[in-house]
C-alpha positions as CSV (number, residue, x, y, z in Angstrom):
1,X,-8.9,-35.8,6.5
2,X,-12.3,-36.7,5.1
3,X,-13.8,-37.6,8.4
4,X,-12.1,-34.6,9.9
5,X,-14.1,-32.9,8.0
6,X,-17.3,-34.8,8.5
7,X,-17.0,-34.1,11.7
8,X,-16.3,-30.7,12.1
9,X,-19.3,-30.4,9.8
10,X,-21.9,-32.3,11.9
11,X,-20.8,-30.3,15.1
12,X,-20.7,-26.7,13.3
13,X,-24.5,-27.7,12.4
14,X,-25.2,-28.6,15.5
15,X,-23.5,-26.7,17.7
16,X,-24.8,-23.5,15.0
17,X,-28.4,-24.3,15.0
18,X,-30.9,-22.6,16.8
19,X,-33.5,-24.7,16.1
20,X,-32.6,-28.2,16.9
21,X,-35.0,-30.0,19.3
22,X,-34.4,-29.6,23.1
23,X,-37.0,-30.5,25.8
24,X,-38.9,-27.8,27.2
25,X,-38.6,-27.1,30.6
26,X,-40.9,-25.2,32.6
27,X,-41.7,-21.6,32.2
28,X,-42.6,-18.2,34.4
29,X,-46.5,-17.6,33.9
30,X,-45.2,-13.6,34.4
31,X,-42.6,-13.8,31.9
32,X,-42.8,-12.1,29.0
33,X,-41.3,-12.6,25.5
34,X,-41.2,-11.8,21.7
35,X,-44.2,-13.0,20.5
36,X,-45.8,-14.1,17.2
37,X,-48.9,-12.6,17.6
38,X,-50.5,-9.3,19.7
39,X,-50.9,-9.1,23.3
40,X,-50.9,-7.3,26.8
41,X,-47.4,-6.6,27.8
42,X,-46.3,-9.2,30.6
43,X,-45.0,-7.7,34.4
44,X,-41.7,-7.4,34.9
45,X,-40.1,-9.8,36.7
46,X,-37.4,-9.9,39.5
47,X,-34.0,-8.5,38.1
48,X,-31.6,-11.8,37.8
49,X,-29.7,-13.8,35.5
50,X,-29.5,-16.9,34.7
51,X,-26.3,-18.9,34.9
52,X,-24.2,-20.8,32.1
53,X,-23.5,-24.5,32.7
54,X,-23.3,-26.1,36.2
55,X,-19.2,-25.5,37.1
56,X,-18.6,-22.5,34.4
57,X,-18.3,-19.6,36.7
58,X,-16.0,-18.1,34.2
59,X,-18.0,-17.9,31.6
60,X,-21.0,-16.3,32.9
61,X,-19.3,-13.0,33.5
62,X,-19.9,-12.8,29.7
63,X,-23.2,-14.7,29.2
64,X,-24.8,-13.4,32.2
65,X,-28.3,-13.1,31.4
66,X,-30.9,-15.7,29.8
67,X,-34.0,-14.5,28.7
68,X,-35.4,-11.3,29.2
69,X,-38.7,-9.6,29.5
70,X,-40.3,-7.8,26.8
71,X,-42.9,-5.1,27.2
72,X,-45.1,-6.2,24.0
73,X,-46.7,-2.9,22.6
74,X,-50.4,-3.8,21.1
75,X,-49.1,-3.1,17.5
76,X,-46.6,-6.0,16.2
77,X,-43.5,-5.2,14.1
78,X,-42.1,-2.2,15.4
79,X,-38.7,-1.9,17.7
80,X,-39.9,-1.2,21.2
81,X,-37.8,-1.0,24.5
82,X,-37.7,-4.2,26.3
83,X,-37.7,-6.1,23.4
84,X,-34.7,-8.4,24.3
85,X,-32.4,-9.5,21.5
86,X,-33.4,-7.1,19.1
87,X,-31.3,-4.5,18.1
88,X,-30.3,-2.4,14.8
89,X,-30.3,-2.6,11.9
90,X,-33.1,-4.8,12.8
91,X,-36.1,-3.3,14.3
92,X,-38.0,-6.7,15.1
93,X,-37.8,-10.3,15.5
94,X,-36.0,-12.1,12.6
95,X,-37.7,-14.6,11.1
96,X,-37.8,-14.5,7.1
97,X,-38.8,-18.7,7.3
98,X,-41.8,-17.7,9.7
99,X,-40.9,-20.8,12.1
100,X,-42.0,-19.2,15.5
101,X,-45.9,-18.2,14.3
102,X,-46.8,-19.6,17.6
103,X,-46.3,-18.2,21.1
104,X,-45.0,-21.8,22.1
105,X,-42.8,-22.1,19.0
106,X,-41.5,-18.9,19.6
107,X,-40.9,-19.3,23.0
108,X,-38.9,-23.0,22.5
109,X,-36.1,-21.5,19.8
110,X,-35.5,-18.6,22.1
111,X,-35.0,-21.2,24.6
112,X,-32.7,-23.4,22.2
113,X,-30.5,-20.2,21.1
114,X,-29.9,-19.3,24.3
115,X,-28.6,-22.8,25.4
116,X,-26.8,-23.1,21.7
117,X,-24.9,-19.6,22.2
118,X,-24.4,-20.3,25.5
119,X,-22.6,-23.8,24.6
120,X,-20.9,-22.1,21.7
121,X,-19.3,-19.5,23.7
122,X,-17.7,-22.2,25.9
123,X,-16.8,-24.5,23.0
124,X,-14.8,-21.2,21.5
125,X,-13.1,-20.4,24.6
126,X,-12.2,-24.7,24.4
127,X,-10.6,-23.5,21.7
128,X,-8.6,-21.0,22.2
129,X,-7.2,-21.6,25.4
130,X,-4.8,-25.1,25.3
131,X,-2.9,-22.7,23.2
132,X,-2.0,-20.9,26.4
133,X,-2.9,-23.5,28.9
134,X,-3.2,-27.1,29.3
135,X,-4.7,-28.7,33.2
136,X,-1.8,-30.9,34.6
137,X,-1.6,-34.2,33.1
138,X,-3.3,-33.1,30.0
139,X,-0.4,-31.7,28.2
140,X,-0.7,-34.7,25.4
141,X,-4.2,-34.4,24.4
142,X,-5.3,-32.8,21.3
143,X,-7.4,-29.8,21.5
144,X,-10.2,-29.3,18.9
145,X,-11.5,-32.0,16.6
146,X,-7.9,-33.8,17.3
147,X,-10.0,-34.7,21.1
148,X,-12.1,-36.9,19.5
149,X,-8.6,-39.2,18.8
150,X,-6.6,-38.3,21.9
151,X,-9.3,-38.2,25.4
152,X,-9.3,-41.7,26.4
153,X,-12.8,-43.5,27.4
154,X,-12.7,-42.9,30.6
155,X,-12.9,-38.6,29.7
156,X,-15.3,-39.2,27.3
157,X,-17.9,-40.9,30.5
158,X,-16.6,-38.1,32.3
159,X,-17.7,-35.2,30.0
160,X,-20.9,-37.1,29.1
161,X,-22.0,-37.7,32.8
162,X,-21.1,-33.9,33.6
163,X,-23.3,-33.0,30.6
164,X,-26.1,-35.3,31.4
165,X,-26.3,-34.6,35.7
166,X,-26.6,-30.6,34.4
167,X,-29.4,-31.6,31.7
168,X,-31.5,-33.9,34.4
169,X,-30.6,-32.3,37.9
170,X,-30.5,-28.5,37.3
171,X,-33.8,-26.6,36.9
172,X,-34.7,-23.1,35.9
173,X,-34.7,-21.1,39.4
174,X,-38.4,-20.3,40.4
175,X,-39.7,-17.1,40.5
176,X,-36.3,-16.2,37.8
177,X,-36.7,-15.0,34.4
178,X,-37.7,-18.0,32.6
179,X,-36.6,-21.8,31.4
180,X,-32.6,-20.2,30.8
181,X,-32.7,-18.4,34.2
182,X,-30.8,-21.0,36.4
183,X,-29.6,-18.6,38.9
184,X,-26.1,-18.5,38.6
185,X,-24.4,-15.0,38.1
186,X,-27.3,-12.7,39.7
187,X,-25.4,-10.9,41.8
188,X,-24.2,-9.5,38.9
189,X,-27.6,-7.8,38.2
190,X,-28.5,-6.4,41.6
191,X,-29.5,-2.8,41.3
192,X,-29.7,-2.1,37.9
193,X,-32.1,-0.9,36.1
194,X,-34.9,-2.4,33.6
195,X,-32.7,-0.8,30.7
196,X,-29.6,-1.9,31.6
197,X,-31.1,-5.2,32.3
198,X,-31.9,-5.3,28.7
199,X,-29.2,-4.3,27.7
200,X,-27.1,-6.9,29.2
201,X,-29.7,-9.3,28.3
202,X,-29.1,-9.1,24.6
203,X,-25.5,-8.7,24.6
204,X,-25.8,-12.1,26.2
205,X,-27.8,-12.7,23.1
206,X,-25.8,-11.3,20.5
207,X,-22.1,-12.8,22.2
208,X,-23.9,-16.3,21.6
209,X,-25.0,-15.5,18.0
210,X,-21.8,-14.7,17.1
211,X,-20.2,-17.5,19.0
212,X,-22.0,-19.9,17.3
213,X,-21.1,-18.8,14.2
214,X,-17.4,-18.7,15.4
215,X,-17.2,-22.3,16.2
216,X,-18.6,-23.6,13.0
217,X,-15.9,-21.2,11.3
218,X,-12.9,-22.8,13.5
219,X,-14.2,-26.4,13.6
220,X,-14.8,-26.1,9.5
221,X,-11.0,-24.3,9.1
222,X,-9.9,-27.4,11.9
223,X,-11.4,-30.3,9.3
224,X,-10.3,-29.0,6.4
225,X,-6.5,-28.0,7.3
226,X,-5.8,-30.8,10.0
227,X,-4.8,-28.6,12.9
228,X,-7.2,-26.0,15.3
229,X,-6.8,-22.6,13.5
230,X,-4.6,-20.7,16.4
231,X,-1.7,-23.6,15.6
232,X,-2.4,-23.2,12.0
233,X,-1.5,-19.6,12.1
234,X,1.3,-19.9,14.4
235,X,3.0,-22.0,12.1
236,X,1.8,-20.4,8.8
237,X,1.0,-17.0,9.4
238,X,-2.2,-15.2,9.9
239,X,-3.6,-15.6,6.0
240,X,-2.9,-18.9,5.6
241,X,-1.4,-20.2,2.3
242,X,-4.2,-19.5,0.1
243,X,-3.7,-16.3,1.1
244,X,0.0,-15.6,1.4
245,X,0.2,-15.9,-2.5
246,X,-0.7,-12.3,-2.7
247,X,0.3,-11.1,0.7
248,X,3.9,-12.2,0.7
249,X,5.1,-9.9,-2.2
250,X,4.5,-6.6,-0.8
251,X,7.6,-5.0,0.4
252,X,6.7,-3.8,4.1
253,X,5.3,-7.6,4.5
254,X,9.4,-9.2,4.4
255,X,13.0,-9.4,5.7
256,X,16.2,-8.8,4.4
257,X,19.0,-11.5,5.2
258,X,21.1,-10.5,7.7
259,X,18.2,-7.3,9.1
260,X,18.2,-7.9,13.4
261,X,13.9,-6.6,12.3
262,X,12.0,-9.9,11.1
263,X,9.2,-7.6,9.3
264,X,7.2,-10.8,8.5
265,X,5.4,-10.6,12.5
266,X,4.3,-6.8,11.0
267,X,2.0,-8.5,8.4
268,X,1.8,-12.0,10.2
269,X,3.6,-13.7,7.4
270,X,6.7,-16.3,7.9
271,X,9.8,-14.8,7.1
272,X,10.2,-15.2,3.5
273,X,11.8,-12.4,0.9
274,X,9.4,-10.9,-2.2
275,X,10.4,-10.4,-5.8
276,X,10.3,-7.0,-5.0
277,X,12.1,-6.6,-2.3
278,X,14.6,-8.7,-3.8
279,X,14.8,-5.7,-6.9
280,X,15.6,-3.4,-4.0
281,X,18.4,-5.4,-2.0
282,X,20.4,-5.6,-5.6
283,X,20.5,-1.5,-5.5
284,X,21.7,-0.9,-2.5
285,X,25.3,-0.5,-2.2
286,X,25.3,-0.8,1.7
287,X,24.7,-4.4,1.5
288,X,21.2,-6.1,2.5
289,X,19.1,-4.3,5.2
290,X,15.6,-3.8,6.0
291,X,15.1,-0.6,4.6
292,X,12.0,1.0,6.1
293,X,13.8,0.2,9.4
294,X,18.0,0.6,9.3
295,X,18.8,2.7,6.9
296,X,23.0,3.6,5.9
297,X,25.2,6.2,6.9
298,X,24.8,8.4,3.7
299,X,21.1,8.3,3.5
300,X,20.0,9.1,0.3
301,X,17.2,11.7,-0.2
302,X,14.5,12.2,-2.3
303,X,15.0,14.7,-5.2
304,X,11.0,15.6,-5.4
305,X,10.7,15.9,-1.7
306,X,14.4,16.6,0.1
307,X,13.3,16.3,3.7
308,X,12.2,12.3,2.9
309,X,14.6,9.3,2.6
310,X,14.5,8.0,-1.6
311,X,12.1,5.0,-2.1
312,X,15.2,2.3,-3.2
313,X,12.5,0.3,-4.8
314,X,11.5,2.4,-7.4
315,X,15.4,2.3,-8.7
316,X,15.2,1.1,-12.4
317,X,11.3,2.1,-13.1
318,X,10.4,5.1,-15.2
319,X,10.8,8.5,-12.9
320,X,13.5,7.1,-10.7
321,X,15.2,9.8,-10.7
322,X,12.1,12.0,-8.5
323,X,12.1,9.8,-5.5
324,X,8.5,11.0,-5.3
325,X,6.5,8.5,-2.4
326,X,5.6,10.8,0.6
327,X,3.8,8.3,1.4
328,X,5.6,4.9,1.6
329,X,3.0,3.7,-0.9
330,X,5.6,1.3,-2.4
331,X,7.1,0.2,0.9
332,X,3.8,-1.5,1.6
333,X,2.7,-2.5,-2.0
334,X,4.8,-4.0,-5.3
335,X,6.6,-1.4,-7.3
336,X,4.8,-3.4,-10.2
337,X,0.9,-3.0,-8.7
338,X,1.4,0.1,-8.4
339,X,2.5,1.7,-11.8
340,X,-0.4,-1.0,-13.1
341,X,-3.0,1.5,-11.3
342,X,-0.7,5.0,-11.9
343,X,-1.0,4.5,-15.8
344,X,-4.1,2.8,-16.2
345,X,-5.6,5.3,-14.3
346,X,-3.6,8.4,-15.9
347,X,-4.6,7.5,-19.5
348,X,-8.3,6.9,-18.2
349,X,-8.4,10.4,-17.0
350,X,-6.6,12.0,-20.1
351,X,-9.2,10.7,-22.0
352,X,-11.7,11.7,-19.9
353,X,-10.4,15.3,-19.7
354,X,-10.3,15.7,-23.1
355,X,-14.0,14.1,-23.6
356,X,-15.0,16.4,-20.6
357,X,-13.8,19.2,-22.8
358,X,-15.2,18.2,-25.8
359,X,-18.7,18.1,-25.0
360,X,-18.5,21.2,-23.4
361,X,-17.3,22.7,-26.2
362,X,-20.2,21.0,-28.4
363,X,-18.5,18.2,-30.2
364,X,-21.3,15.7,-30.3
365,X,-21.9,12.1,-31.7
366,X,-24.5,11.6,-34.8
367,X,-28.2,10.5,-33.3
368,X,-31.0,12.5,-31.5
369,X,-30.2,10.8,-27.7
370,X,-26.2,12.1,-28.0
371,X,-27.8,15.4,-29.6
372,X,-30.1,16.3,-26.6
373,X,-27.1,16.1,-23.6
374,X,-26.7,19.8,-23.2
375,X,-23.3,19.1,-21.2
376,X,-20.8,16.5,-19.7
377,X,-22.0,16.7,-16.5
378,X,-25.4,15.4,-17.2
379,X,-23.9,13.1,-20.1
380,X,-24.3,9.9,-17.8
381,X,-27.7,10.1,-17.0
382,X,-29.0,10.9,-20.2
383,X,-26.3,8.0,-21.6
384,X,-28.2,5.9,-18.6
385,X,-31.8,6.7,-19.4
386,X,-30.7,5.5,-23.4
387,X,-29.5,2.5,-22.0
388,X,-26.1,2.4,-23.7
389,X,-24.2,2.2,-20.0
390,X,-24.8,-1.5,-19.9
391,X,-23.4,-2.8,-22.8
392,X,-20.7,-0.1,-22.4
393,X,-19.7,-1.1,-18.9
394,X,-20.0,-4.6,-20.7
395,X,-17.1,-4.0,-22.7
396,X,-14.9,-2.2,-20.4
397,X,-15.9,-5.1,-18.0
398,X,-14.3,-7.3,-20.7
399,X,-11.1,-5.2,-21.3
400,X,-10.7,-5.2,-17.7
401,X,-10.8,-9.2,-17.4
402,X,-7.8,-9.0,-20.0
403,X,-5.9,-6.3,-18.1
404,X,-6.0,-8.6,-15.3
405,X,-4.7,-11.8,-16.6
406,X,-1.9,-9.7,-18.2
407,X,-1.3,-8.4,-14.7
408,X,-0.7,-10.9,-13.3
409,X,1.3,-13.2,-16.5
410,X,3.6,-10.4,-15.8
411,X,4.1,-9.9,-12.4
412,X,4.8,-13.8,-12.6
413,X,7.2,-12.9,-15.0
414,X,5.7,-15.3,-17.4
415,X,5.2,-13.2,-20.1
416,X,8.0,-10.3,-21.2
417,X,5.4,-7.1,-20.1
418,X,5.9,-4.4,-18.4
419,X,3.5,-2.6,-16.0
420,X,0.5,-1.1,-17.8
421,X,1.5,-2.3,-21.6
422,X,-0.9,-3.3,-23.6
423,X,0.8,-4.2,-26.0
424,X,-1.3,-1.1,-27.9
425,X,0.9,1.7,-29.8
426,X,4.6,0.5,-28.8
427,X,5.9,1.1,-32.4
428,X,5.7,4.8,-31.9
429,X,7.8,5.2,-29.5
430,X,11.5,5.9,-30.2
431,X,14.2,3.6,-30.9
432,X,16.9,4.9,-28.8
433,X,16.3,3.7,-25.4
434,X,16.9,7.2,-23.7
435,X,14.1,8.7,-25.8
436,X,12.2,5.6,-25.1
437,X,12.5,6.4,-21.7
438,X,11.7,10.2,-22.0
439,X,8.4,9.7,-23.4
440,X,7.2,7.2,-21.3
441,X,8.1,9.4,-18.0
442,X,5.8,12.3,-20.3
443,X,3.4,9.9,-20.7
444,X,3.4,9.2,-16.8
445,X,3.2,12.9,-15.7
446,X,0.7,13.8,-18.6
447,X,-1.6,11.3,-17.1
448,X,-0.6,12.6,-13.1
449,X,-1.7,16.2,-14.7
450,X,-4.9,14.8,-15.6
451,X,-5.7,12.5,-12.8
452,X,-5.8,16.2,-10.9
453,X,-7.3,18.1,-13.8
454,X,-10.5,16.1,-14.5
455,X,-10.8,15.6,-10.3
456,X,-10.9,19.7,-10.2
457,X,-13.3,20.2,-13.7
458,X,-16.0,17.2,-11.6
459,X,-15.7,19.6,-8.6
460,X,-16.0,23.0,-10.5
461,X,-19.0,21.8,-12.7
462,X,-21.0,19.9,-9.8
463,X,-20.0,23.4,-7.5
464,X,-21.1,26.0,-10.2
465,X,-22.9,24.0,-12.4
466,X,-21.7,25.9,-15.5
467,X,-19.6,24.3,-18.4
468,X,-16.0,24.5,-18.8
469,X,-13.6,26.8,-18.5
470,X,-16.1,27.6,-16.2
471,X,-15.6,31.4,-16.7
């Protein structure tokens, strides 16, 4: 595995870089380029493209075009048409390290990003395609860094002769657009125009870029899990394991024993069945089915919205009985999640309505800086200009850190918790578990009231800009 990794290292540098050291070839005098410094713009030259590697036909449909001409305006720094590979949200050459200040340096990276995203783009399709299609007689061989164990000797003089004969034998075309203009693929650019030849030119420029940063990503993933990354997901899904720890407990994401639907392709996840989801099949008196896709013979509605099937996962949580998910919210995420964010955000805005109100209303802490907020609308400005937000969002920062290791203790079940208890105020509430039950569905709806209520007094004061009741 270690030398897996090694090497998928040393060819995701390489094969990344755009500055390692390739020989220069000859150049245009009457082709023009990004430049360090200021000069005359160069005359355009003849409208062709230059081709990919010596036997790549394929490929070239997509890199087309080498190097470009640039019109260089007199004043450097400024996005210009014919400025080939620039593009937004950049508006000039990118260079923060300063390594082309010459003409001739300049002029030898483009050169070697060109060639690397050229090379790149190849080496990603390599790695894609055994997936779908092997060449006869090939069907053993490894694909990705597993070639480097299964192509016998006599490939290896194969592919390095190929490589070699292209680097020696084939020139740039004369009178072309410059050292990456090898004439292959410039039928392609007959009768277009200098702007589309631009165009085309950089998205030759910008495909490469990314490839190059492609490759590095799949020969990294390839090192470090033992297998090419298509394979990897085929056999593991689309996250990956790391991953499917909190992917493969959300409802829509699984399948019921027995379902004909394997809902595990929907979110690319094996087939495997979610705490959740396993809350649900124990409801349903129909037996095990998938239930955002067979449903049973007396469907059961919702109470709070009659014309929509009842969520069967929220069957033993607090407001059961209102069937209230228009919006399949729970069929995608755990029941558990969920109420987490419902309360946590409920009681945040109860408090907030009633602080909203309060201010308004005058109530004010002791000091001069809480003294001088005329209302709650401008209270976090002023509170911001005091500079008591910091070490506020400091400590809600550090409450929140707790809320989330609780969270997830008892979604693991490995603390007795239920969702969005702090453990804060619990010996208030009523012995009898009915009452119990009562007050934490007022609890719930208090804080649905005021999710909308302090969402409307934000709107009315920013709108009117009076204080409430805004009358």
């Amino acid at each position: 595995m270690a030398a897996r990794v090694a090497s998928a290292t040393a060819l995701a540098l390489s094969a990344g870089s755009c500055m390692a050291f390739v020989a220069p070839t000859v150049q245009d005098s009457s082709v023009g380029h990004l430049r360090a410094g200021h000069g005359a713009s160069a005359p355009s030259a003849p409208r062709s493209a230059s081709g990919a590697l010596s036997g790549i036909a394929g490929i070239t449909a997509v890199a087309t075009v080498g190097l470009a001409v640039s019109s260089r305006s007199a004043k450097a720094g400024t996005a210009r048409r014919g400025t080939v590979g620039v593009c937004l949200p950049l508006t000039d050459k990118f260079d923060p390290l300063n390594l082309s200040s010459t003409d001739a340096k300049l002029d030898r990276y483009t050169q070697v990003e060109i060639k690397h995203g050229r090379v790149a783009m190849i080496a990603t399709m390599g790695y894609i395609m055994p997936e779908l299609f092997r060449f006869p007689g090939c069907e053993s061989f490894q694909h990705g860094l597993g070639a480097f164990e299964s192509i016998p000797v006599e490939g290896w003089v194969q592919l390095v002769a190929l490589v070699g004969a292209h680097e020696v034998l084939v020139k740039p075309r004369e009178g072309g657009l410059g050292p990456s203009d090898f004439g292959l693929g410039t039928e392609l650019l007959d009768g277009i125009d200098d702007e589309e030849l631009e165009r085309k030119q950089t998205s030759e420029r910008n495909n490469g870029r990314l490839a190059m940063i492609a490759i590095m990503g799949l020969m990294v993933q390839d090192g470090m899990f033992g297998e090419p990354p298509l394979t990897y997901m085929s056999k593991n899904g689309w996250w990956g394991e790391p991953v499917q720890f909190f992917v493969q407990h959300i409802n829509n994401c699984q399948s019921f024993d027995g379902s004909p639907i394997q809902n595990g392709s929907i979110c690319a996840l094996p087939s495997r069945i979610g705490r959740t989801q396993l809350r649900a099949v124990q409801q349903l008196s129909e037996g095990p089915y998938v239930e955002t896709e067979t449903y049973p013979k007396e469907m059961e509605m919702s109470a709070a919205v009659p014309f929509l099937r009842y969520p069967q996962v929220l069957k033993g949580w607090v407001g059961e009985e209102k069937g209230f998910d228009p919006l399949g919210v729970t069929d995608a995420l755990p029941v558990y999640w969920v109420r987490e964010a419902e309360l946590k955000h409920g009681r945040i805005c109860m408090l907030a309505t009633v602080g909203w109100i309060a201010t308004d209303m005058g109530f004010r802490f002791p000091g001069d800086k809480f003294q001088s907020v005329s209302n709650a609308f401008e209270a976090h400005d002023k509170m911001v200009e005091a500079g008591y937000m910091l070490p506020f969002l400091g400590a809600i920062g550090t409450f929140e850190l707790y809320s989330l290791w609780l969270l997830f203790k008892g979604w693991e079940q490995e603390v007795n918790r239920d969702a969005g208890d702090f453990f804060l105020g619990k010996q208030f509430l009523p012995k009898e578990p009915e009452k119990e039950k009562d007050m934490r569905l007022k609890e719930l709806e208090n804080g649905r009231l005021a999710m909308f209520a302090f969402s409307g007094i934000v709107t009315q004061a920013a709108i009117t800009g009076k204080t409430w009741p805004f009358m």
